[in-house]
C-alpha positions as CSV (number, residue, x, y, z in Angstrom):
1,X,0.0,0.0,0.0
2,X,1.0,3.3,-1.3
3,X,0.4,6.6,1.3
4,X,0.5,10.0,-0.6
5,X,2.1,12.8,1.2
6,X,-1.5,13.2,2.6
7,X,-1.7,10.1,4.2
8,X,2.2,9.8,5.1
9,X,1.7,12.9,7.6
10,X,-1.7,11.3,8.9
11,X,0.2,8.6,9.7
12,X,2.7,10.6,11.4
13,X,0.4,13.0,13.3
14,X,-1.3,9.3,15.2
15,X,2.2,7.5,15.8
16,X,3.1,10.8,17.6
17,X,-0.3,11.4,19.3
18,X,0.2,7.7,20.5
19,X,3.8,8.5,21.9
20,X,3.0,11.7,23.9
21,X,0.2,9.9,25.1
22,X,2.7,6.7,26.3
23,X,5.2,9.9,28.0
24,X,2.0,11.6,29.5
25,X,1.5,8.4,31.8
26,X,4.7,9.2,33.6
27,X,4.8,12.3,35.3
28,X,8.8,12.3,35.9
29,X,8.0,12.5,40.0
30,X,9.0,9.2,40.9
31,X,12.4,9.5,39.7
32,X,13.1,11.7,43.3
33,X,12.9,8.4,44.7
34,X,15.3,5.4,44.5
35,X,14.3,2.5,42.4
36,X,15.0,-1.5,43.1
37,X,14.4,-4.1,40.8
38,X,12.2,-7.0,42.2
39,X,11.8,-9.5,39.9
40,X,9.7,-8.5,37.1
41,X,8.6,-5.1,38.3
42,X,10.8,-1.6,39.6
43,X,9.2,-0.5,42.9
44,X,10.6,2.4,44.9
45,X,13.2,1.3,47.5
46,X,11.9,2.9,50.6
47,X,8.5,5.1,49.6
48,X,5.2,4.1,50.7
49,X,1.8,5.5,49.7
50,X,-1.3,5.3,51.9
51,X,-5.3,5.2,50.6
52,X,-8.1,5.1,53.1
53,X,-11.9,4.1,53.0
54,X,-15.0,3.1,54.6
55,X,-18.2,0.9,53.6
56,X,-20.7,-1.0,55.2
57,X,-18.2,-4.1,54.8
58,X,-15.1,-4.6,55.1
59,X,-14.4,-6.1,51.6
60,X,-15.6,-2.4,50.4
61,X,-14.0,-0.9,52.7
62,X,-10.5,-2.6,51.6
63,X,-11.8,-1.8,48.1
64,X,-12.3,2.1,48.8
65,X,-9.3,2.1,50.6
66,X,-7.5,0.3,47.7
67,X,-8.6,2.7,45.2
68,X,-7.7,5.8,47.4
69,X,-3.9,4.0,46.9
70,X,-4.3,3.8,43.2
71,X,-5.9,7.5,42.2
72,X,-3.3,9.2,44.6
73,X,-0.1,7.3,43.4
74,X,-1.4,7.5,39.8
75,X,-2.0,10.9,40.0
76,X,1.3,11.9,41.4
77,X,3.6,9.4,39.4
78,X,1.8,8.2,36.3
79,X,-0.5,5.6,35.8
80,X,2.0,2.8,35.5
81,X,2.8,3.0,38.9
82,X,-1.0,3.3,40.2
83,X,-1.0,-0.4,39.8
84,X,-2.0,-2.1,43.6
85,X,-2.2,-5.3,42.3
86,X,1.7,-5.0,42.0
87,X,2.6,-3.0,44.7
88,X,5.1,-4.1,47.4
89,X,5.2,-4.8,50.8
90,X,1.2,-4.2,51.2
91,X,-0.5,-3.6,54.4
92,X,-4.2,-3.7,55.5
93,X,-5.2,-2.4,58.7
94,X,-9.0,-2.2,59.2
95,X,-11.7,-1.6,62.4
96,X,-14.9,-1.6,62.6
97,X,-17.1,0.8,64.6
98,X,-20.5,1.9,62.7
99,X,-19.2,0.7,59.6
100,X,-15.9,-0.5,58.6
101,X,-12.8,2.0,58.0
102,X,-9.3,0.5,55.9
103,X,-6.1,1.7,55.9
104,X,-4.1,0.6,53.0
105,X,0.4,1.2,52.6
106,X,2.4,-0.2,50.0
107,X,5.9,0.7,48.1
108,X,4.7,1.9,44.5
109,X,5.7,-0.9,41.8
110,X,5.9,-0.9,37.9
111,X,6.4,-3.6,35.4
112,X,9.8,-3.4,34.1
């Protein structure tokens, strides 16, 4: 298949569009922290995030808690390192009182 100049900068225009939008997942913040290599993932050597939640259970409190994790360490280092499921060294701490309150820490992690 033949592109014409037309369809040669097309082309162009969406393999950039899809590169700034690969760079605009990373904010460049996490690189104030030391890295370790754990396998197949980097995770920050000695940086921990928290996330907190409630429900009327504990799984949604966990959940809620969990997802505090992931939209404050996505939003300050990029999405690929918003990733819980991945994280190190993970902690739940949860009470119940009315309804149930989670605490959730764990060392940010990325695939490498």
């Amino acid at each position: 298949m033949r592109l014409g100049v037309s369809g040669f900068v097309l082309a162009s225009g969406v393999l950039l569009a899809a590169a700034g939008t690969a760079q605009a997942e990373e904010t460049g913040i996490a690189s104030i922290h030391s890295w370790v290599r754990m396998g197949r993932k980097t995770c920050m050597a000695d940086h921990f995030h928290y996330g907190n939640g409630s429900g009327a259970t504990r799984p949604q409190a966990e959940r809620a808690a969990t997802q505090s994790w992931v939209d404050f360490t996505a939003w300050e280092y990029g999405s690929s390192w918003g990733r819980y499921s991945i994280a190190a060294n993970k902690k739940v701490t949860c009470s119940r009182t009315e309804s149930w309150s989670c605490d959730v820490e764990a060392r940010p992690c990325r695939p490498y």
